[in-house]
N, C-alpha and C positions, 0 to 999 in steps of 0.2 A: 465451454465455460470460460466466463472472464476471470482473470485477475486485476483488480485496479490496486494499484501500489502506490501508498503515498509518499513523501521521502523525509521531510523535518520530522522529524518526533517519532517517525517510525523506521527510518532506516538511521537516520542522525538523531541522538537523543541531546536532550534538552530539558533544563531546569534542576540537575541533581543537584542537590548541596555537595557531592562529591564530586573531586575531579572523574573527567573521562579517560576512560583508558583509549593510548591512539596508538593507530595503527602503520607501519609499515605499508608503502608503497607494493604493489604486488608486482614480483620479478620480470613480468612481463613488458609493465609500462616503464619508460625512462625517466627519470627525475622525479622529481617529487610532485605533490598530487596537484591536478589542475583547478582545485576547489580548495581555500582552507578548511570546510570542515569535514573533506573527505578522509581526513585522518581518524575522524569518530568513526567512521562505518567499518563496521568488520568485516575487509573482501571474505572472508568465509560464508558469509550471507550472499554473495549469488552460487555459491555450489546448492545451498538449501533452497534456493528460488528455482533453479535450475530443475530439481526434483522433484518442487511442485510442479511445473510445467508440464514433466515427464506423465504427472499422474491425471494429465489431460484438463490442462487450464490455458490457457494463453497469457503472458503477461503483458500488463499494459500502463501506464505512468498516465496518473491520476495524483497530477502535484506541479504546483506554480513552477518547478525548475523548469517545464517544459521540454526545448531542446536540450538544457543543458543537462539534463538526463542523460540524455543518452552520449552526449559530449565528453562527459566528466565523467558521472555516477557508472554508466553504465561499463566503460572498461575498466572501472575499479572494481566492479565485482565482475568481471568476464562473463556479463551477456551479452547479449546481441543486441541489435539496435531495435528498442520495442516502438511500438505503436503508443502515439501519447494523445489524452484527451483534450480536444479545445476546449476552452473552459468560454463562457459569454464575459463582455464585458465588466469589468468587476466592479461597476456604478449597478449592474442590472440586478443585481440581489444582495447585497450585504447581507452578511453573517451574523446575528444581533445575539448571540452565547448559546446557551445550554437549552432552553425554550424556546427557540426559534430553531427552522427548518436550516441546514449545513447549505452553504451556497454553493458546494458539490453534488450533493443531491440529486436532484431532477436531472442536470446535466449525464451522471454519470447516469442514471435511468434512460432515461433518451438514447444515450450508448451505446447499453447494453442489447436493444429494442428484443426485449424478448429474450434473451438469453440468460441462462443461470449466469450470476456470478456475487464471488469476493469481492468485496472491499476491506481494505486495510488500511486504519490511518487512526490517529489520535485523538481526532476531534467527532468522533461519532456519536450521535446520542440516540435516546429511544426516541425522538422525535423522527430522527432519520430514518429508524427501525419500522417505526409506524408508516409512514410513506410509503415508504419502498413496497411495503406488507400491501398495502391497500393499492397502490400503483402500478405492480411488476407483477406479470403473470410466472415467470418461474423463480422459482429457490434462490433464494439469495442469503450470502451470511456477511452480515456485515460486524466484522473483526474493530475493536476499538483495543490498539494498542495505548501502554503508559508511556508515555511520552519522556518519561525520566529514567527509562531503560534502552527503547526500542526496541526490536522484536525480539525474543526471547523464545527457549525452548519449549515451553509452555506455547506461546502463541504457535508456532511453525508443527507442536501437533494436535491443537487444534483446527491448523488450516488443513493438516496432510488427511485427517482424519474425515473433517465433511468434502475434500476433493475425492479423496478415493472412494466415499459413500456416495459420491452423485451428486453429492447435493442435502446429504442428510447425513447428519451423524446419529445413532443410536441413542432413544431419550430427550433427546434436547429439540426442539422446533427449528427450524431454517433460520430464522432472522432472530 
């Protein structure tokens, strides 16, 4: 099973009328962070990533930082160096809002070719929901965090709860 992880809005939140709380450098890295808005991200969010993985997902960066995922973001929360999606050209599908199809989409389907997996990210709609449904032979849950929080303890047992189910969480459909 995949994890696609996306990272503005859902690991750096964005648009609160309140300020962000920021966060300390974690003792391992020297100096201060190699990103200015790695201070939004709470290194406590890769221990909780960490044990999704555990519960047999793969993590995988599904977000325009591309490289610098794993550059920056990813030794601020102490993982490993993931595997990240190439995205197409970004003339080859614009993202037209809330009624039109996410120009991660298809891409991250083609990815996953077959395989269960998570998406996580901000910008998800039932659009997406419905594709993927119609398009993707296994289980998939496609997670739409608030983007004025990022993920949250609510989201994280949501994901723990359809990863550890396989693919299903009790009551609720896949997508």
């Amino acid at each position: 099973m995949l994890l696609f992880l996306d990272v503005d809005g859902t690991l750096i939140p964005f648009g609160s009328q309140r300020p962000y709380p920021l966060y300390e450098a974690p003792r391992t890295l020297p100096g201060p962070p190699a990103h200015p808005l790695l201070a939004r991200v709470d290194p406590t969010l890769g221990t909780r990533l960490r044990r999704l993985a555990k519960l047999g997902c793969e993590l995988v960066w599904a977000t325009t930082w591309l490289d610098d995922a794993n550059s920056a973001l990813a030794p601020w929360l102490g993982l490993p160096q993931l595997r990240l999606v190439d995205w197409p050209d970004e003339d080859a599908e614009p993202w037209l809002g809330k009624r039109a199809l996410h120009w991660k989409t298809r891409p991250l389907v083609a990815w996953a070719a077959g395989r269960a997996f998570v998406w996580v990210d901000d910008e998800i709609t039932d659009v997406d929901r419905a594709y993927v449904a119609a398009h993707h032979p296994s289980p998939a849950l496609l997670h739409r965090v608030d983007h004025r929080h990022g993920l949250t303890d609510h989201d994280f047992t949501v994901l723990e709860e359809w990863i550890a189910g396989g693919g299903r969480k009790s009551g609720s459909p896949a997508l």
